[in-house]
N, C-alpha and C positions, 0 to 999 in steps of 0.2 A: 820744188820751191821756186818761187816767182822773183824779178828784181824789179819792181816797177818805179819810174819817175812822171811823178806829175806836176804841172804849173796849174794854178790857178790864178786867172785874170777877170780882175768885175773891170765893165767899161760902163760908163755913162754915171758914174761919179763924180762928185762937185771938187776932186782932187788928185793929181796925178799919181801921188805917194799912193802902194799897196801894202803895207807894211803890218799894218793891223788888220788886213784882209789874210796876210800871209800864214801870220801869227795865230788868228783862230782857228787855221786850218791845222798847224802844226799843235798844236793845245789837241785837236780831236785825231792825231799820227800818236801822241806822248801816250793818251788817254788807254789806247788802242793797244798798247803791250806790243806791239811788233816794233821789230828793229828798221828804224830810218837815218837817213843823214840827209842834213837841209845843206841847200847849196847853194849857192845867189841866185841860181835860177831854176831851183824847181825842189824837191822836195822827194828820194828817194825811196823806197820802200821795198824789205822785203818779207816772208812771208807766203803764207797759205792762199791762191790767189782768192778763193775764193771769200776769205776775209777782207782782203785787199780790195774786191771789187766792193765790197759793201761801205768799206772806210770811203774811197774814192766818190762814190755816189754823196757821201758826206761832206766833203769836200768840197765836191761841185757847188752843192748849197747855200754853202756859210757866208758868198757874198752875198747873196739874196735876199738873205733874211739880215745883212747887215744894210739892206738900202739899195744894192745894185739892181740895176734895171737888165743888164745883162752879163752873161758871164760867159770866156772862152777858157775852156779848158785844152789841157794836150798832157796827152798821157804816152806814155813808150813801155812798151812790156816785154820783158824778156824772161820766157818760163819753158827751163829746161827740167827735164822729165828723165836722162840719160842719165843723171849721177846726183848721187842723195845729198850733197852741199854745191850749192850753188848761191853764195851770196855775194852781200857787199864788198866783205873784206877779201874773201877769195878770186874775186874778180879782179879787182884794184891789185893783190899778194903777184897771180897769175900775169899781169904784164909788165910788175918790178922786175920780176924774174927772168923774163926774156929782155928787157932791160940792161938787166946783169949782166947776162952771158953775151948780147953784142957788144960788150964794152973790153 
């Protein structure tokens, strides 16, 4: 299972606010059946990567066809193959934990 985060940014827009650029992309994470958590700065996802690569290419898109003349994306992937859960929650569980016990 895969953890992947990505930002998508259209630039050359007649408006700084991305919000509705944010949002279409997040409408095509929902649509999608994988589990995400949106985050102020990027859009988390995890899942089969191979799903994932196909959502992401979707993604990339959505300013494009909203007007954007160009688009930076930035994606971070973290897919581990050693043990059969490896998600969001267990990531975030995984350093409450060591948290706990320095305390």
């Amino acid at each position: 299972m895969a953890v992947v985060e990505i930002s998508v940014a259209p630039l050359g827009t007649a408006t700084p606010g991305v919000s509705s650029y944010v949002a279409a992309c997040v409408e095509l994470v929902a649509a999608s059946g994988l589990v995400y958590q949106l985050t102020p700065m990027g859009t988390v996802i995890e899942g089969d990567i191979d799903e994932i690569f196909a959502l992401l290419r979707k993604m990339h898109e959505v300013p494009f066809g909203q007007g954007a003349e160009r688009v930076s994306t930035l994606i971070k992937i973290d897919d581990r193959r050693d043990q059969g859960s490896h998600g969001l929650q267990g990531k975030i569980d995984s350093v409450l934990d060591k948290l706990k016990s320095d305390s």
